[in-house]
Phi, psi and omega in degrees: 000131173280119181358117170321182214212094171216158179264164221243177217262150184283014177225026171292164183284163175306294189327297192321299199294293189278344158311300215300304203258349170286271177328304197272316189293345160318281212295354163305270206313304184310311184275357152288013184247005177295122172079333192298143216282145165272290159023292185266352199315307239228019164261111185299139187239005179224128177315341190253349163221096193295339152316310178298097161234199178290314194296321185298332174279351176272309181280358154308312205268011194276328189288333188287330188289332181279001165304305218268308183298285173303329164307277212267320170311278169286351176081020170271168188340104128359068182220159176112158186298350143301343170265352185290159174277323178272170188271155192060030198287356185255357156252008150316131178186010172331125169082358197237078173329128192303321179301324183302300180328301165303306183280005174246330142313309186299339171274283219293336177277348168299284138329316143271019173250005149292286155345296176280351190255004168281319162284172152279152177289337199273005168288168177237165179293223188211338212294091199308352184274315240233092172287030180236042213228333171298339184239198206289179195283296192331289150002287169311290157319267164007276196290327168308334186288285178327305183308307168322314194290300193307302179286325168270020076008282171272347147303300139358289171283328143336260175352304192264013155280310177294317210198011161079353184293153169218180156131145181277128207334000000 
């Protein structure tokens, strides 16, 4: 069962609001992935982008949160399959069962919320390679509410292509 789906309170501090707006588009992505056929986890539903399933996209988004956290933020190692020379290698998952998948998104969102609760938002990342490792956590945050909002989105439609479920959080 997936985390509740509650939006975050309308007079909360700035953390509370963007954890908050964070935290439900996860649990967005988690609950379209609820009930779903392990069959279909790994079936692409549009001819143009043969990658795009349920599962490649869940392990997109556990990899974009250790890019943005872990990386770009704290300055650690560049590794994982978004650093591979083809494109989309981090939704490559053939064969890598939707539960595994949903639980190593769930450590990695775990871990980045341990992170974030560790800084300031107005710090910057570290990462010397990497420029956008220049802005602030606030920054990070922002854009993780988007990537997320954005994928849970296409989950939403996933979903309702594979097997007709819909509704909205």
């Amino acid at each position: 069962m997936a985390p509740p789906r509650v939006r975050p309170g309308y007079t909360a501090g700035e953390r509370d609001q963007l954890l908050g707006w964070l935290d439900l588009q996860r649990s967005i992505v988690r609950w379209k992935c609820e009930g779903l056929a392990e069959d279909d986890t790994h079936r692409a539903v549009l001819p143009s982008s043969p990658n795009l399933s349920m599962a490649g996209l869940v392990s997109h988004l556990r990899w974009t949160e250790h890019l943005w956290f872990e990386v770009l933020f704290l300055g650690r190692r560049a590794e994982g399959p978004q650093f591979e020379e083809s494109d989309d290698a981090d939704m490559r998952v053939e064969g890598v069962p939707l539960a595994r998948l949903l639980a190593e998104y769930d450590r990695q969102c775990a871990v980045s919320d341990e992170i974030i609760a560790a800084h300031s938002l107005d710090e910057t990342g570290k990462h010397p390679d990497f420029p956008s490792a220049a802005a602030s956590l606030r920054w990070m945050l922002l854009h993780m509410i988007e990537e997320t909002a954005r994928h849970a989105g296409h989950a939403d439609a996933i979903r309702e292509l594979l097997d007709g479920r819909t509704g909205y959080y």
